[in-house]
VEXMIKE-665902 format. One line per field, with one value per residue: residue in three letters; x, y, z of N, C-alpha, C in turn. Coordinates in steps of 0.1 Angstrom, whole numbers, plus 2048, in hexadecimal, padded with zeros to 3 digits. Atoms other than C-alpha are relative to their C-alpha. Layout:
type <- (ALA/...)
nu <- (X/...)
nv <- (Y/...)
nw <- (Z/...)
cau <- (X/...)
cav <- (Y/...)
caw <- (Z/...)
cu <- (X/...)
cv <- (Y/...)
cw <- (Z/...)
***
This chain:
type <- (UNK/UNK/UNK/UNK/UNK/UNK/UNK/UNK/UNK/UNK/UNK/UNK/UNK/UNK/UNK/UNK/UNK/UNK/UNK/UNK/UNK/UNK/UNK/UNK/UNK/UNK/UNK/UNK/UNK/UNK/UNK/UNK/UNK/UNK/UNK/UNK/UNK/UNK/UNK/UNK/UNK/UNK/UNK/UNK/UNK/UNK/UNK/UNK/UNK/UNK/UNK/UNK/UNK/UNK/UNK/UNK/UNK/UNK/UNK/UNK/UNK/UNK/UNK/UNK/UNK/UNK/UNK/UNK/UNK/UNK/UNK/UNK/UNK/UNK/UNK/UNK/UNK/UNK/UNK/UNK/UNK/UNK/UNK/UNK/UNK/UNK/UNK/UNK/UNK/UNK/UNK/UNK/UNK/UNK/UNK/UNK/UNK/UNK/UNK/UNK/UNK/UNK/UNK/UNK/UNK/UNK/UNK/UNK/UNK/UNK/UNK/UNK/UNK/UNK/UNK/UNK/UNK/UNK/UNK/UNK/UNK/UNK/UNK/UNK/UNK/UNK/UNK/UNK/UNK/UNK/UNK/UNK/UNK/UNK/UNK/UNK/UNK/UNK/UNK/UNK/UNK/UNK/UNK/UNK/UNK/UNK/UNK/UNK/UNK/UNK/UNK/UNK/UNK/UNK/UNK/UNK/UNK/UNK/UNK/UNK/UNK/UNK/UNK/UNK/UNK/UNK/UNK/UNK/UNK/UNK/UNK/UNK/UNK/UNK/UNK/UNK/UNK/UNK/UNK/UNK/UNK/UNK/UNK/UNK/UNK/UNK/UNK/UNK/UNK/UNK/UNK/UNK/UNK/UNK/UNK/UNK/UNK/UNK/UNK/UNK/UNK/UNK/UNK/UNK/UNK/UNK/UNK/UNK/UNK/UNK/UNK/UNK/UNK/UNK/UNK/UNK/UNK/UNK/UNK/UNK/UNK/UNK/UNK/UNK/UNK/UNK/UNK/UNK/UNK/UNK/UNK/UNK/UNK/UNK/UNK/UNK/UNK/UNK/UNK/UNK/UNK/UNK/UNK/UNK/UNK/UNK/UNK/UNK/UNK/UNK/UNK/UNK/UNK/UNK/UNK/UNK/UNK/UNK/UNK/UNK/UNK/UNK/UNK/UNK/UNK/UNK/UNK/UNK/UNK/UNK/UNK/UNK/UNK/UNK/UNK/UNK/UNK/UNK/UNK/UNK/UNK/UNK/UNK/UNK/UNK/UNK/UNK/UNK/UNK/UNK/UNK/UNK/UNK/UNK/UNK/UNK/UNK/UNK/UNK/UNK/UNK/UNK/UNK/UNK/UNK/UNK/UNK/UNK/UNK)
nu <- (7FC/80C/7FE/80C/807/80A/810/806/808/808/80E/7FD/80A/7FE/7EB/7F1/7FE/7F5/7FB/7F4/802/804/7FA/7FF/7F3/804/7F3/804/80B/80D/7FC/801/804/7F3/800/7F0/800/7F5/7FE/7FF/7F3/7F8/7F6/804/807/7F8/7FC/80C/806/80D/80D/811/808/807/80E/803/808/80F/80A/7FE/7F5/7FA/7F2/802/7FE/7F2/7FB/7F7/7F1/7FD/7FD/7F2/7F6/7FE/7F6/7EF/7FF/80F/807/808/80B/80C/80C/801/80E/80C/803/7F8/804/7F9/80F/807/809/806/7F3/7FB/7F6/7F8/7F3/7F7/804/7FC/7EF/7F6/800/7F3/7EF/7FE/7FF/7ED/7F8/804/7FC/7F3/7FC/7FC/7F9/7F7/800/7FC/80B/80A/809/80F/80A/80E/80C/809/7FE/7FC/7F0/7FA/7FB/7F6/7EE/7FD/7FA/7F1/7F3/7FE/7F3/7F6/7F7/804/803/7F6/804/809/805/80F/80A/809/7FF/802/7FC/7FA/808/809/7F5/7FD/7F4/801/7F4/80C/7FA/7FC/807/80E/80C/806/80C/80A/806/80C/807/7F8/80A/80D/801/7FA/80D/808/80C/801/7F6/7FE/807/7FA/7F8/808/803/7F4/7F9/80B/7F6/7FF/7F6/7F2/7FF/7F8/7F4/7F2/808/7FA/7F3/7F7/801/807/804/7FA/7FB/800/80B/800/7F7/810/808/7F5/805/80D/7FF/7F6/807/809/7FD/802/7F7/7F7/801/7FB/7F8/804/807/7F2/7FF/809/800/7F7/7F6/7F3/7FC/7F5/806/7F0/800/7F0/7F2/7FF/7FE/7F5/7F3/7FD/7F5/7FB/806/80C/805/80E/80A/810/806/803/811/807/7FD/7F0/7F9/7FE/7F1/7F7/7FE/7F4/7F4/7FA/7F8/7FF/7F3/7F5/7F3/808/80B/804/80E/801/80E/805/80E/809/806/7F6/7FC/7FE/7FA/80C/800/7F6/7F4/7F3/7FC/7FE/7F8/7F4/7FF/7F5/7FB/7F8/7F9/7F7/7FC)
nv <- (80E/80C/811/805/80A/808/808/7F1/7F7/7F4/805/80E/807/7FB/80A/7F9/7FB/803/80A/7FD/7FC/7F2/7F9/7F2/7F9/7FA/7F0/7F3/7FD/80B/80B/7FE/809/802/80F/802/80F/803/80E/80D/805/7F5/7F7/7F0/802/7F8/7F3/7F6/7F5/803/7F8/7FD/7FE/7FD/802/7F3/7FD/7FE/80B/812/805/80A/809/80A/7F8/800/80F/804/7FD/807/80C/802/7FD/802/807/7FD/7FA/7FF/7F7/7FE/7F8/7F8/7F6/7F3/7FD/7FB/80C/80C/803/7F9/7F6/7F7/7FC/7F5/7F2/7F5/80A/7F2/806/808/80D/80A/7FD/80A/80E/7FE/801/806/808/7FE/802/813/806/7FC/808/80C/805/7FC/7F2/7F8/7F7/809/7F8/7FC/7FA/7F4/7FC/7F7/7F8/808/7FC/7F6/802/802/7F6/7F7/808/7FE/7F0/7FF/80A/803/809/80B/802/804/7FA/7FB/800/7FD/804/7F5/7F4/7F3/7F8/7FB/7FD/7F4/7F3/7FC/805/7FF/7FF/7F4/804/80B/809/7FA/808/7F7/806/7F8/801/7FF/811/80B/7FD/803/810/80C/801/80F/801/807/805/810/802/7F7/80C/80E/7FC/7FA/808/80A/806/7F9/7F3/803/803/7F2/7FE/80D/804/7F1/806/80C/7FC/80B/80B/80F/801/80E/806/801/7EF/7FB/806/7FD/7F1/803/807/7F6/7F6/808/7FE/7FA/7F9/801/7F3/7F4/7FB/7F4/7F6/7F7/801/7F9/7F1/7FD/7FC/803/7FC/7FC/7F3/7FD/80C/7FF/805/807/807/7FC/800/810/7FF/815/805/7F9/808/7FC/809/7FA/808/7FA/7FE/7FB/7F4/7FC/7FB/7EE/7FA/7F0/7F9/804/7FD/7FD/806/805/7FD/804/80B/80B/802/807/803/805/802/811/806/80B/7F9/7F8/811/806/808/809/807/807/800/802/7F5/7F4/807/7FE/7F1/800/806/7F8/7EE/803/807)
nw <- (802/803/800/804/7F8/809/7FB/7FB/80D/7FF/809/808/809/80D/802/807/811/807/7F8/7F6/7F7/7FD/7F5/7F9/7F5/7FB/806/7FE/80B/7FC/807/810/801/809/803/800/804/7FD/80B/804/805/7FC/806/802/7F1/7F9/804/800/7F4/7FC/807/7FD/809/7F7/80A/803/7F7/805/7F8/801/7FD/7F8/808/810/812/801/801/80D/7FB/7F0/806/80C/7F7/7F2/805/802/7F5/7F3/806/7F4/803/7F5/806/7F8/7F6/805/80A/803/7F3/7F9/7F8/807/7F6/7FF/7FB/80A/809/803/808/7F6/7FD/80F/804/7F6/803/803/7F3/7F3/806/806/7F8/7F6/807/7FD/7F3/800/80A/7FD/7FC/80F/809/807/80E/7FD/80B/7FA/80A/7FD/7FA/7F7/805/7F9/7F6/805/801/7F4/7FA/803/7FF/7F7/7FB/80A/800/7FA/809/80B/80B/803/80E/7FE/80A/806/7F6/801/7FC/80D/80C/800/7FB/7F3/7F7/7EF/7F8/7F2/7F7/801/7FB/7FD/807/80D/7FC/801/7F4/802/80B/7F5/7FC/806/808/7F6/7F4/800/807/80D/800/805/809/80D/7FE/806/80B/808/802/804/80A/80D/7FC/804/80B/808/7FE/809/80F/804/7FE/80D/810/808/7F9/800/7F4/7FB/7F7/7F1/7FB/7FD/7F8/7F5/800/7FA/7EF/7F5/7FE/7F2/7F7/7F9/7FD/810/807/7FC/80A/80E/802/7FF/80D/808/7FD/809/7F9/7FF/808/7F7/80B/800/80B/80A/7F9/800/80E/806/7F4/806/802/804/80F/7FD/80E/801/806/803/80B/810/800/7EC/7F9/7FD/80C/7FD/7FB/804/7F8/7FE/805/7F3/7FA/80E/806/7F3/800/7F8/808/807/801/80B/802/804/805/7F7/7F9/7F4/7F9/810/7FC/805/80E/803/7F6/80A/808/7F7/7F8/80D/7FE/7F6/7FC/805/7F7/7F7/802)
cau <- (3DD/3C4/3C2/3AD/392/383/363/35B/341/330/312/313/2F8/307/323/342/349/368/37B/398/397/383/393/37F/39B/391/3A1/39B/380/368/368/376/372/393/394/3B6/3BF/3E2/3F7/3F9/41C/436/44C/435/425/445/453/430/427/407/3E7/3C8/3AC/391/36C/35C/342/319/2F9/305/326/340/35F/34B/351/376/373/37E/39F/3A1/39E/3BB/3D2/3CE/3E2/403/402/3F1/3D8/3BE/39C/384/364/364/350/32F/32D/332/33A/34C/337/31B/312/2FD/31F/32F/33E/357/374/389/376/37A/3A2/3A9/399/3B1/3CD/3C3/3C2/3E7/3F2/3E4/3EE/414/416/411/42A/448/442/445/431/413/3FD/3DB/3C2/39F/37D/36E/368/37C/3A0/39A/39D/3B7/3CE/3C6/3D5/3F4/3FE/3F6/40E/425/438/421/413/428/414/3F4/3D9/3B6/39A/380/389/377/380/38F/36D/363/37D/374/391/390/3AC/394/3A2/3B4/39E/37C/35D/34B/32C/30A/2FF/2DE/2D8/2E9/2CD/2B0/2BC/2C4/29B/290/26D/27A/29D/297/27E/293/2AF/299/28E/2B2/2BB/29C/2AA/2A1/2B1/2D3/2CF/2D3/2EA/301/2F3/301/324/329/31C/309/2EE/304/30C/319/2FE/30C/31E/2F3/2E6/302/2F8/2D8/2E0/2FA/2E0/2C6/2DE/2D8/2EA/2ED/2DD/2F4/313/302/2F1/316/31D/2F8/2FE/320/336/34D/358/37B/378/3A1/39F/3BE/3D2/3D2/3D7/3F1/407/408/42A/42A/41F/400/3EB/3C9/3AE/393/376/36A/340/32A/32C/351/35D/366/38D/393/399/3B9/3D0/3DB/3F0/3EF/414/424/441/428/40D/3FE/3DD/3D0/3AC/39C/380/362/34E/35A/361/370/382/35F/35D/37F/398/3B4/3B7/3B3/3CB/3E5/3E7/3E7/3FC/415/417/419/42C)
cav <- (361/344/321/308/2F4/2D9/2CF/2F7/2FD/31A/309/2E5/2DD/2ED/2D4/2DE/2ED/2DD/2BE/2B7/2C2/2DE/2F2/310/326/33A/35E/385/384/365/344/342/320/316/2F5/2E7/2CB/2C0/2B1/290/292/29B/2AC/2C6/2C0/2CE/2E8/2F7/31B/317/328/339/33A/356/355/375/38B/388/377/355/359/339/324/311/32B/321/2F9/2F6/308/2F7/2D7/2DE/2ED/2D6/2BE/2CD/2E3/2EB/2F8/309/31F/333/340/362/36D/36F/350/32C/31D/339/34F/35F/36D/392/3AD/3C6/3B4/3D3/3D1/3CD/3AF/39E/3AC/39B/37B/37E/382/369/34F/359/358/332/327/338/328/304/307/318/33F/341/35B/34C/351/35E/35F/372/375/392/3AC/395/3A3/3C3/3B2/39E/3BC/3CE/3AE/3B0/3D3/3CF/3AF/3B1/396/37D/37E/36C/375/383/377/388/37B/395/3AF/3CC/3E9/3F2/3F7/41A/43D/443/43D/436/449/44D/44A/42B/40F/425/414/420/414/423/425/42D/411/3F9/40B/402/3DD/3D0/3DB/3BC/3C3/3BA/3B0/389/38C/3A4/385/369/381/388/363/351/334/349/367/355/345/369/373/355/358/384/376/35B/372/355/33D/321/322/308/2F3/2E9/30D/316/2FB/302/329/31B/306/323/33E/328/32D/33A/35D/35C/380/394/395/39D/3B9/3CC/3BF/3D0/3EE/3F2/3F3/3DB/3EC/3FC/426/420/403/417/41D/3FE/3F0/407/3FF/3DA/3D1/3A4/39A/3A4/38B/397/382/394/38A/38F/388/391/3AF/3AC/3BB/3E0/3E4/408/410/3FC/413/41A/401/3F0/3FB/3F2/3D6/3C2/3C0/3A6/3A8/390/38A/367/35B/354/365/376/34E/347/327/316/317/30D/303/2F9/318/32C/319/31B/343/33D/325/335/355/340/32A)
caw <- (91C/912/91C/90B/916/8FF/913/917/8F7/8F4/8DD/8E1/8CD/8AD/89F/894/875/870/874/88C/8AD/8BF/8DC/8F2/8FC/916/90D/912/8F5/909/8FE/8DA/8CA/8B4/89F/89A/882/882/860/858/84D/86A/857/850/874/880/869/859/862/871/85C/870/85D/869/859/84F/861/859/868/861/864/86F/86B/850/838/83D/835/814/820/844/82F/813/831/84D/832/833/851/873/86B/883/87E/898/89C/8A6/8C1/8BD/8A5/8A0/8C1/8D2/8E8/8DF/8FF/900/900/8EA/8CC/8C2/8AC/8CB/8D5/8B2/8AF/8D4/8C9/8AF/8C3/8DA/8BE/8AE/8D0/8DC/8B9/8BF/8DD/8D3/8B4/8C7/8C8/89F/88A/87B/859/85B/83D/846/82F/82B/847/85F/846/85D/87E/870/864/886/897/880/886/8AA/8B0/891/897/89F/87D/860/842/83A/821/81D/80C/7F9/818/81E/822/7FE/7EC/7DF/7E2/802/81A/844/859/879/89A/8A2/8AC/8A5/891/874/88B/88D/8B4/8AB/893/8AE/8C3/8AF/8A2/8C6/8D5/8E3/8D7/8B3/8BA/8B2/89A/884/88A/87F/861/854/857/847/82D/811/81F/824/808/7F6/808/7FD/7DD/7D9/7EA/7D0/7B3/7A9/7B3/7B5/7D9/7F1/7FF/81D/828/826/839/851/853/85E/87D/88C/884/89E/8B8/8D7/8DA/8B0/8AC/8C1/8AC/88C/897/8A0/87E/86E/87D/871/891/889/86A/871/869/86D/851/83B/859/85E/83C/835/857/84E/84E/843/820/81A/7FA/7F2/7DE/7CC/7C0/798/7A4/7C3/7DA/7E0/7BF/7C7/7CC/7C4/7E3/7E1/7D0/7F5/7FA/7D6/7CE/7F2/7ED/807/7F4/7DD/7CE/7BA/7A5/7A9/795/7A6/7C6/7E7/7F4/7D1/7E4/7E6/7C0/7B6/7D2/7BB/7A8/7C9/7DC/7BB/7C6/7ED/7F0/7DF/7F5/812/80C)
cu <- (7F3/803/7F3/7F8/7F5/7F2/7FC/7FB/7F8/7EE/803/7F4/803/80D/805/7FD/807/808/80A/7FC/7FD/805/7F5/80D/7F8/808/7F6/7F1/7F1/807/801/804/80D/800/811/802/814/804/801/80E/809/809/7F5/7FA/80F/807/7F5/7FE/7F2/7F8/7F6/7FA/7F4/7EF/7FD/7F7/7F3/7F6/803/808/808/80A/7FB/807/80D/804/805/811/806/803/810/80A/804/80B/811/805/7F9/7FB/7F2/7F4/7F6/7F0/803/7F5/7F4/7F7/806/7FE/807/7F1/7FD/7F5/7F9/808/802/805/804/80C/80C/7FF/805/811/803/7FA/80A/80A/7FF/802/80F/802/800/807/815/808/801/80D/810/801/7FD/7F4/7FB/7FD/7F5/7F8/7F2/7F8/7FD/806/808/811/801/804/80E/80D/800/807/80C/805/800/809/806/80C/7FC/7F5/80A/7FE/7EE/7F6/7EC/7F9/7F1/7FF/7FC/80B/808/7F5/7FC/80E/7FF/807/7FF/809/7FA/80C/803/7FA/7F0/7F9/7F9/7EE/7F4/7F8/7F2/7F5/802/7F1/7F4/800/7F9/7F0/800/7F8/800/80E/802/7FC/804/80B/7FA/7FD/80B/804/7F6/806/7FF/809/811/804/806/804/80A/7FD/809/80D/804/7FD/7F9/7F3/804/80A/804/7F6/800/801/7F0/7F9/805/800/7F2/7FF/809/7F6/7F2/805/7FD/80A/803/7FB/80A/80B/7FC/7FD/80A/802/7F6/805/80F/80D/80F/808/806/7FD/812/807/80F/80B/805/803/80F/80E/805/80F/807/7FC/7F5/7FA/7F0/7F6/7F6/7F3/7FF/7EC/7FF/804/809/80A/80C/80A/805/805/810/80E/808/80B/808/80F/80E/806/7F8/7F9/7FC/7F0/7FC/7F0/7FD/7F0/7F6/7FC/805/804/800/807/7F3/7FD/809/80F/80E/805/801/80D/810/808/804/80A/810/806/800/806/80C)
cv <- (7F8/7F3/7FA/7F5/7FC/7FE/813/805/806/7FE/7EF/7FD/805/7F7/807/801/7F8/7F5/802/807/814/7FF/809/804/809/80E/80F/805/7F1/7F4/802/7EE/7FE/7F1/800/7F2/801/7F6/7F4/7FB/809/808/80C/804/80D/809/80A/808/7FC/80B/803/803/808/801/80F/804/800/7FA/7F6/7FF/7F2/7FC/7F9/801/7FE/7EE/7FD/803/7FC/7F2/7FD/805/7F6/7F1/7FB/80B/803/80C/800/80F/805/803/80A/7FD/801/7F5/7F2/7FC/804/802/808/808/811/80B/807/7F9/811/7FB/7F9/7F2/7FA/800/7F4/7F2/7FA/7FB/7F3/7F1/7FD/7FB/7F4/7F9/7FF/7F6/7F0/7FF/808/811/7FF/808/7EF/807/7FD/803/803/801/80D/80B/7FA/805/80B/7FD/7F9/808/807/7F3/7FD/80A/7FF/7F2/7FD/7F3/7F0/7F9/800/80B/801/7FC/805/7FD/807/806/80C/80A/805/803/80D/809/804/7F9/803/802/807/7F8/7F1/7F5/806/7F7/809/7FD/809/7FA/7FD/7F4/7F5/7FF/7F9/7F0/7F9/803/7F3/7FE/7F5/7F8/7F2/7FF/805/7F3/7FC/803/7FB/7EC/7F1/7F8/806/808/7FE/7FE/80D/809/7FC/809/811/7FD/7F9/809/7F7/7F6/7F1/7FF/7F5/7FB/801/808/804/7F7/7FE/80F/7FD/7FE/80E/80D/7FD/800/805/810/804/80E/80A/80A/805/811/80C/806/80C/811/80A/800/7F6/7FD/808/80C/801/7FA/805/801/7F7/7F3/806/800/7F1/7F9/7F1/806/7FB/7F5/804/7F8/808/7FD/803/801/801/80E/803/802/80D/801/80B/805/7FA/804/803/7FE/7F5/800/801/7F3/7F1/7F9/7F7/7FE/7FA/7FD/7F1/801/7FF/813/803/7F2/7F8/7EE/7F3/7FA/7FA/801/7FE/80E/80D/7FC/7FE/80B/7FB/7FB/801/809/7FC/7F2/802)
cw <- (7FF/803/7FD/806/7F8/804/802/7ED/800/7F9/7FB/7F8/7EF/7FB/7F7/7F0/7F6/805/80B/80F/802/810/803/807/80A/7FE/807/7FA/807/7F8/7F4/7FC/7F4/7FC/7FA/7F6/7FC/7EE/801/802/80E/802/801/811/806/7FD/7F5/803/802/7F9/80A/7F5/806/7F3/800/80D/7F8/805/804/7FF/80A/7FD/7F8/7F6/7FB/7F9/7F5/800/809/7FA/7F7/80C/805/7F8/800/80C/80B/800/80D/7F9/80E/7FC/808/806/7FE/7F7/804/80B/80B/805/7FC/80D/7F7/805/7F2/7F6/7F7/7F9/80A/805/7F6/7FC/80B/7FC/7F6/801/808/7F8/7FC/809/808/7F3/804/80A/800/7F6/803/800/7F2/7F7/7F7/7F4/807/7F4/80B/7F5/807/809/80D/7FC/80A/811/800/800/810/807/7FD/800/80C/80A/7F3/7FE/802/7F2/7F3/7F1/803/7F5/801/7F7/7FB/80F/7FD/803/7F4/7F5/7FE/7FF/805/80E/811/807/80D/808/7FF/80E/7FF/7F4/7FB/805/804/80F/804/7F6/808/80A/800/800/80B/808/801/7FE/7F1/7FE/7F6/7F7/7F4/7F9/7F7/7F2/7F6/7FF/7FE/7F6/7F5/801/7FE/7F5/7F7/801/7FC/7F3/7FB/805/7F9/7F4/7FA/80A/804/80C/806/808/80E/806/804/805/811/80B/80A/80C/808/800/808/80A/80A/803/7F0/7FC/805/7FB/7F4/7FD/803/7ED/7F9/803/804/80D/802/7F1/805/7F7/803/7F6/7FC/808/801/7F2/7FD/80C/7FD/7FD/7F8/7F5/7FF/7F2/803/7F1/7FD/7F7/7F2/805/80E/800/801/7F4/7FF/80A/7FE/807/806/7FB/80E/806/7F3/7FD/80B/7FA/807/7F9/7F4/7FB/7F4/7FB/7FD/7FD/808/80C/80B/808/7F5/803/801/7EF/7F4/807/7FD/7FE/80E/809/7FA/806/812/80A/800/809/80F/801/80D)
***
């Protein structure tokens, strides 16, 4: 169970990402930091399914990466966003950040949202490598998730397919090892998240130099945090990459809409004949870079507005 507690921030000195009110829930996963903005209209206020919106995983990961979508939601429904653990202005203490950690934050969000809006299944969109905590959190409470929408999701690039044990990580102990010395620990940090560096990072995610300003001046301040290398370095060294990914893709049981990019790194869908030709399934190609909704919100918002409608 979670109860929230507005005056409990994990990083006050980093301001919100996102309008509308910020909650800490206190939950199973540590403090997780949830922004909530409420419609306008209360017709939709009261019969709206509610949307989470979850940000991806990477250095500079946050709920920034979600404002163009937090903004067009919070219009017509309640609409609510996180930071996972590890980021933003959850906690970033010095522990394990494991798929389980990132699933029950998850969970602990569905289940505080659920709880203000009557029990009823929610929707959940997800960037990135954030779609596999995501689906593991809709097959392990099915009911609690409406629909499903993933945004350039791993875990379908390439023709090599993941049926490892259930809940195991495709993570490299020994590289975890190495990252986390405290000799270079920080210094490797501060390397990886120099403003050039993010910079082209963004810059291979969009497929283009024509990134969003603010999203990288935003990257900046959360990657100065106190506590801001510890989640990455899970991330670098691959352990919260699911080695059960297709199980999990292929147990899925809601309506499933997938967004892929055409430029950047997040190109490479082969790996989605898997599930491609399930009844669930909806995959569709949008223009633009693995956070195509930054460069035209209309046209992305055409598609998933649509599927959940």
């Amino acid at each position: 169970m979670s109860e929230a507690d507005s005056s409990n921030q994990a990083q006050p000195d980093l301001p919100a990402p996102l309008g509308g009110q910020c909650e800490v829930l206190q939950t199973r996963a540590g403090p997780l930091a949830v922004y909530i903005a409420q419609p306008t209209s209360l017709e939709a206020s009261g019969f709206a399914t509610p949307v989470l919106l979850i940000h991806s995983i990477n250095a500079s990961a946050s709920a920034f990466e979600m404002v163009p979508l937090y903004d067009h939601y919070r219009k017509t429904r309640p609409t609510y966003a996180l930071d996972l653990p590890g980021y933003g202005l959850s906690d970033r203490s010095d522990r394990a950040y494991t798929l389980r950690l990132m699933t029950d934050a998850v969970l602990a969000a569905v289940e505080h949202i659920r709880n203000q809006h009557g029990g009823a299944a929610i929707d959940v969109m997800a960037l990135s490598l954030s779609c596999e905590f995501a689906a593991r959190a809709a097959c392990e409470a099915p009911d609690a998730v409406r629909r499903l929408a993933l945004v350039s999701p791993t875990g379908f690039s390439g023709g090599k397919q993941f049926y490892g044990p259930p809940g195991s990580s495709r993570g490299f102990d020994w590289l975890l090892n190495i990252l986390s010395n405290p000799r270079w620990s920080n210094g490797l940090f501060r390397s990886l998240t120099r403003p050039g560096v993010i910079r082209y990072f963004l810059q291979r995610s969009w497929g283009s130099k024509n990134i969003d300003e603010a999203l990288w001046r935003y990257d900046l301040l959360t990657t100065r945090q106190p506590g801001a290398r510890y989640a990455p370095l899970y991330f670098l060294s691959a352990h919260l990459f699911a080695a059960d990914i297709n199980t999990l893709y292929e147990k899925l049981a809601c309506p499933v809409w997938v967004s892929m990019a055409t430029r950047g790194d997040f190109t490479n869908y082969k790996g989605r004949s898997t599930v491609a030709q399930r009844a669930n399934w909806r995959f569709f190609l949008m223009p633009g870079g693995a956070l195509p909704y930054f460069e035209d919100l209309a046209a992305f918002t055409a598609q998933s507005d649509r599927f959940l409608a």
